[in-house]
C-alpha positions in Angstrom: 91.8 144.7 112.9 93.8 142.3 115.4 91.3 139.9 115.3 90.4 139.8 111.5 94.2 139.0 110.8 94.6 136.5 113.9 91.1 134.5 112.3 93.5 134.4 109.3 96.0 133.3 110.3 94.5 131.1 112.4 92.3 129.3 109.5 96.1 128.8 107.7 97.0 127.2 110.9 93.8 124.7 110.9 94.4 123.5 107.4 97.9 122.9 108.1 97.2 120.8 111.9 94.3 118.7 110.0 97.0 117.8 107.1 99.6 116.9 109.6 97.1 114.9 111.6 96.5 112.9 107.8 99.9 112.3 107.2 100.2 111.2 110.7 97.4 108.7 110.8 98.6 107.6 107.4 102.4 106.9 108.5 101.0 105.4 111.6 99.3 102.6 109.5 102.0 102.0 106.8 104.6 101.2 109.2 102.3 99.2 111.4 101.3 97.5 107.9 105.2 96.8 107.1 105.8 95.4 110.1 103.2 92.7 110.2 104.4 91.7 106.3 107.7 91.9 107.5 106.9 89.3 110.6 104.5 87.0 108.5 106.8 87.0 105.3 107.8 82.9 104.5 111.1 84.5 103.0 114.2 82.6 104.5 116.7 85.0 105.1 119.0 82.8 106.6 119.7 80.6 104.1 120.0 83.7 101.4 116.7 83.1 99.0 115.3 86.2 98.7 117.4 88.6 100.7 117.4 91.5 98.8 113.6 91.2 98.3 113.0 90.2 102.0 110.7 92.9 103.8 107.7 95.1 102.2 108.6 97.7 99.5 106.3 100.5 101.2 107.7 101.6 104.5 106.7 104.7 105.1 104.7 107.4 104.6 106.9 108.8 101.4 107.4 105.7 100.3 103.6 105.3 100.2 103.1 108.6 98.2 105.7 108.1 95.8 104.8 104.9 94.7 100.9 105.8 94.8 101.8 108.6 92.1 104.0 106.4 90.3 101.3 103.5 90.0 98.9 106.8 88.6 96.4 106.2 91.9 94.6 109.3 92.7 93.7 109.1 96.4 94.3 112.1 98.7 95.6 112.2 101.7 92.0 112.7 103.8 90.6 110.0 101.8 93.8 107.9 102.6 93.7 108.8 106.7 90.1 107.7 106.6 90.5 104.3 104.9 93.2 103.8 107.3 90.9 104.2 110.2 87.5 103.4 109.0 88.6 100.3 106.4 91.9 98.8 106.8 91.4 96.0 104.5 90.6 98.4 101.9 93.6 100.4 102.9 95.7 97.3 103.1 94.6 96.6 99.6 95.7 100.6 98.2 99.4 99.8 99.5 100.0 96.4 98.0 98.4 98.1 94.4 101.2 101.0 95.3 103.6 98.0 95.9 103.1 96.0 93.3 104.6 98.6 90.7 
């Protein structure tokens, strides 16, 4: 009996560690994505064009999601984690489409 209700619990436990691992591998490659279009942007801050647009609009994770259901894209998150390691210019494409709206 202890072992039936530690194998479910246990399964509960899996499903929950492989979604944290997505959302971790997806967060991971947001904010290294923001960063480089942050660095690279031609925006000059200094002289005030474009301050309040300076930066990428996706910045993290949350960000990410909310603007993917927003802009109607239906990705999950596995399929999302594995563009993000497997295809990063496909991935890098996904964001700016969440971006953009």
């Amino acid at each position: 009996m202890r072992a039936l209700s530690l194998a479910y619990r246990d399964r509960r436990l899996f499903k929950r560690n492989i979604r944290n691992l997505w959302i971790r591998r997806i967060n991971s490659f947001v904010r290294e994505w923001s960063q480089e279009t942050a660095t690279s942007s031609p925006i000059s801050t200094a002289q005030g064009i474009g301050a309040a647009s300076a930066g990428p609009k996706v910045q993290s994770y949350s960000a990410l999601i909310h603007k993917l259901k927003k802009s109607q894209i239906l990705l999950n998150r596995k399929v999302l984690a594995q563009l993000a390691i497997f295809d990063p210019t496909s991935m890098k494409k996904v964001i700016e489409m969440a971006a953009a709206s």
